[in-house]
Each structure stands twice: as structure tokens, then as C-alpha cells.
N, C-alpha and C positions, 0 to 999 in steps of 0.2 A: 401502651402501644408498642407495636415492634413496625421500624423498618426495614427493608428489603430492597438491596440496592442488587441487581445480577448485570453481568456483563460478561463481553470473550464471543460472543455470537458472530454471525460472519458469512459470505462467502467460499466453498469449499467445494474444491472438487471430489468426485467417487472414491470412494478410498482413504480420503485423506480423515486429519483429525481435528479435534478442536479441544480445547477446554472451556468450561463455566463456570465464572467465578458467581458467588452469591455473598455479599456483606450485610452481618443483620446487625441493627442499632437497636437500643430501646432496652424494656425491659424485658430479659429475656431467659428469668427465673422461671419465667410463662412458657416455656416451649419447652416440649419432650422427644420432637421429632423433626426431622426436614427432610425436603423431599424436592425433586423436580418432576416438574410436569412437562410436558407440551402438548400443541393444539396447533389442526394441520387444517387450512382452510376449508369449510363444512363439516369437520369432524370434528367430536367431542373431546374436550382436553380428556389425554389419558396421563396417567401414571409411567413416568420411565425409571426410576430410583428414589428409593430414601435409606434415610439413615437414623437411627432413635441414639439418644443422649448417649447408652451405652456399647454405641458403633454398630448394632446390626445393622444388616444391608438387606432390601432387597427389592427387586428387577422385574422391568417386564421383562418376558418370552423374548423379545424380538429383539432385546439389546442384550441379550446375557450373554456374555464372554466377548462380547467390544465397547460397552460400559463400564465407569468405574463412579462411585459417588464416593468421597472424602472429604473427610472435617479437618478445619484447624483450629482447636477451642483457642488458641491463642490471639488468635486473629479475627474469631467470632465469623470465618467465612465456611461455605460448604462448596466442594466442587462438583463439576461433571466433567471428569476426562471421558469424550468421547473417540475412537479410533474406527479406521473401517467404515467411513459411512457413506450411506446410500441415500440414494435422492426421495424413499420414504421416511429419512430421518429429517426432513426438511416440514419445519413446525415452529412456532413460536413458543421458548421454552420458557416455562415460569418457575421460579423459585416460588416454596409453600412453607410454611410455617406452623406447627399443628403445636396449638398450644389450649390450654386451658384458661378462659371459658371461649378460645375464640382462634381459629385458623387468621393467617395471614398471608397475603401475597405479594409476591417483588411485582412489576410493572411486565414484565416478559424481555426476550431477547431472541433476535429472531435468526435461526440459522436455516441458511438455503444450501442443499447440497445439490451440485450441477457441474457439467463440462461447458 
């Protein structure tokens, strides 16, 4: 089993930024990849960044060049520095887990971007 603990979600105004932190426990020999998602009320969770064991990256469309996704293998945590954002970026964000034989997920954290 792999846990998924995410936090850093929050309140923000247009513009402003946030970070998401993602802590994963467990065994995690299991995983080759991580990724954030979110999921914006009636819409389907999409894809916003991941990252595979050997650091690539890669984005949606709509956050490319004010997203950044970064690992700390030391700390077994994955980020989402987000800057620039907009009240489309307003979703409940889930840390993923893609592992062999079995995806995993954090609980979500919910960031609202508003004046």
C-alpha cells in the first residue's frame, strides 16, 4: 500500500500563487510516476502535471509556463508550484500515484482562486 497525504491548498487571489505539497508513505518501490490532477465542480478530473521516477515532466495546455511539478526523493514528497492563477484554476487538486499493479490517490486539496 502507498499513502498520500497533499496539502498547501487554499484561498488566493487572480494572479497570486500557491504551492502543493504531496507526502507519500508506504511501499513505494511500487511507483514509477506521479502526477497531480484536479477536478472542478461537474467537470471530469483532468490531468495538470507529472513527473516519472526519472524527472520528466509533463503539462497540460492550460498551465504550461505557470506550472512547475518537482520531486524531493529525500523527503519522498512531490510539488506543484503554481503561479499566475486564474479562477479556472479553481478545482480540487489530487495527488496520483501510478504504480504497478495499482494507481493510488492523496484524499484532494482544494484551491479556490477569487477576489
Amino acid at each position: 500500500q502507498v499513502q498520500l497525504v497533499e496539502s498547501g491548498g487554499g484561498l488566493v487571489q487572480p494572479g497570486g500563487s500557491l504551492r502543493l505539497s504531496c507526502v507519500a508513505s508506504g511501499k513505494l518501490f511500487s511507483i514509477y510516476a506521479m502526477g497531480w490532477y484536479r477536478q472542478a465542480p461537474g467537470m471530469q478530473r483532468e490531468l495538470v502535471a507529472a513527473i516519472t521516477n526519472g524527472g520528466s515532466t509533463n503539462y497540460a495546455d492550460s498551465v504550461k509556463g505557470r506550472f512547475t511539478i518537482s520531486r524531493d526523493n529525500s523527503k519522498n514528497t512531490v510539488y506543484l508550484q503554481m503561479n499566475s492563477l486564474k479562477p479556472d484554476d479553481t478545482a480540487v487538486y489530487y495527488c496520483k500515484a501510478q504504480g504497478f499493479p495499482r494507481d493510488y490517490w492523496g484524499q484532494g486539496t482544494q484551491v479556490t482562486v477569487s477576489s
